[in-house]
C-alpha positions as CSV (number, residue, x, y, z in Angstrom):
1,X,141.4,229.9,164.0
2,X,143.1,226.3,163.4
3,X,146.3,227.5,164.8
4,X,145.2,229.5,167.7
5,X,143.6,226.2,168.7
6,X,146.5,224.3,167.8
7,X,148.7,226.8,170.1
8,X,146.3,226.5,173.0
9,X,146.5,223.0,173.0
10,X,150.1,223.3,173.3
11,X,150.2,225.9,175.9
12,X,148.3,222.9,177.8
13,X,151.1,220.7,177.0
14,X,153.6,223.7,178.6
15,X,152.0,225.0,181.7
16,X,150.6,221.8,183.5
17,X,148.5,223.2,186.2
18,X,147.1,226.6,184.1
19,X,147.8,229.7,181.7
20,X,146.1,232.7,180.9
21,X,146.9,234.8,178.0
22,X,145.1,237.4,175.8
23,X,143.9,237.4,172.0
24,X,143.9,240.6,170.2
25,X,142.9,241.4,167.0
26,X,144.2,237.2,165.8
27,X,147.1,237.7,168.0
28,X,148.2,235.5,171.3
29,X,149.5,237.9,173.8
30,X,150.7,237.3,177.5
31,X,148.0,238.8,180.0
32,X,149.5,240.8,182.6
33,X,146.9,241.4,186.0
34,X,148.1,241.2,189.5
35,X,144.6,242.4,190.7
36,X,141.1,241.4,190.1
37,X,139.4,237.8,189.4
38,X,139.1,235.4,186.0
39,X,135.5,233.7,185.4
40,X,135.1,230.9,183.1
41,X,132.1,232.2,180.3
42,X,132.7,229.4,178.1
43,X,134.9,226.0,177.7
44,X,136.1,225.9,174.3
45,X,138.6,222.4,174.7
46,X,138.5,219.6,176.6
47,X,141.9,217.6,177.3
48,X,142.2,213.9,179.2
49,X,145.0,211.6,178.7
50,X,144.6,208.1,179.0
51,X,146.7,205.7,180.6
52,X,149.6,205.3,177.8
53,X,149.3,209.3,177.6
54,X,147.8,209.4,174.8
55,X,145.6,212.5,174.1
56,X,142.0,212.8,173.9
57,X,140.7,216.5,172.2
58,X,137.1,217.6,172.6
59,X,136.4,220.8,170.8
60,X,133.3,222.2,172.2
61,X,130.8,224.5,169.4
62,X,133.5,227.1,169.1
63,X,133.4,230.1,166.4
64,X,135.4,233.1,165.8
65,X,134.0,235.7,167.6
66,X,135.3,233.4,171.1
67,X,138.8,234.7,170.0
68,X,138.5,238.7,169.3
69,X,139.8,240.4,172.0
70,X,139.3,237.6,174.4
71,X,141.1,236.5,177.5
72,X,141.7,232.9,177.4
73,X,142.6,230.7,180.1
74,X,143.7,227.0,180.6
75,X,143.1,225.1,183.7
76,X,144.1,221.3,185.1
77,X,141.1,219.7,187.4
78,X,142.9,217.5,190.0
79,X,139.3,215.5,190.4
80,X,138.7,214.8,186.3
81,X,141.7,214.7,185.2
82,X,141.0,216.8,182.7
83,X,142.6,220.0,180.9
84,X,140.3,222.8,180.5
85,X,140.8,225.6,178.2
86,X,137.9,228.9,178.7
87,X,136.9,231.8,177.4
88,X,137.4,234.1,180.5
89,X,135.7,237.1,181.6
90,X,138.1,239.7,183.7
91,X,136.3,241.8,187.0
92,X,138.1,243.9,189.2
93,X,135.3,244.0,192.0
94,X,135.2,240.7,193.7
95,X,131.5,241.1,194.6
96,X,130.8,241.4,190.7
97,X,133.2,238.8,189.9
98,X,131.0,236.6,192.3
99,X,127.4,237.7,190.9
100,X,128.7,237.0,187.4
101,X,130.0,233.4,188.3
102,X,126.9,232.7,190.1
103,X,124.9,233.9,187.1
104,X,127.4,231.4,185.0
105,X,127.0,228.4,187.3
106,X,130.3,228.6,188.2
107,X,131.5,227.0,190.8
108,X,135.0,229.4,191.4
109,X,136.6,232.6,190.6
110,X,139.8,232.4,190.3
111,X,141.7,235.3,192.4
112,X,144.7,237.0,190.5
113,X,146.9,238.9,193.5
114,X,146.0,235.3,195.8
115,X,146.6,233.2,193.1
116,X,144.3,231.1,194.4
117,X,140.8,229.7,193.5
118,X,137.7,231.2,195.8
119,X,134.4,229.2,196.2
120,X,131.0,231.0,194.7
């Protein structure tokens, strides 16, 4: 598990504004979707840099089962300044997609063929 995390914190480090890949089986894996919608289920890191660039790492309660067959995604907020990496959930129907981030508190889905964030 240390190095997945290691690799995801470098993935952060590589795609500034967001990533999402797939974990099979142990193994990092591109995710390829042009259709449906990504919900955050869990946060798993926590990134901020402070002034000199220096990195600060918060590992939330994370255990193995977040990284079997899971689809993991890594998000910059703008507002925080602050690197989020999730455990995502993956819905084709937008109106599911929508119940299940309501359900999760979330305040967006993010859109795969838009590439863009939609509110909740």
């Amino acid at each position: 598990m240390n190095q997945i995390l290691k690799h995801l914190v470098n993935l952060s480090d590589i795609f500034k504004n967001g990533f999402t890949i797939k974990i099979s089986n142990g193994a990092i894996d591109q995710f390829f979707k042009n259709t449906g919608y990504i919900i955050s289920v869990k946060t798993l890191i926590i990134i901020s840099r402070n002034n000199t660039g220096i990195k600060q790492i918060a590992y939330q309660h994370i255990t193995d089962n977040d990284f079997k067959d899971s689809i993991i995604g890594g998000w910059y907020d703008n507002g925080e300044k602050k690197y989020y990496i999730e455990k995502n959930a993956y819905v084709l129907d937008k109106v599911k997609a929508l119940k299940l981030a309501k359900k999760l508190n979330q305040k967006e889905i993010f859109d795969l063929k838009n590439g863009v964030c939609l509110k909740v």
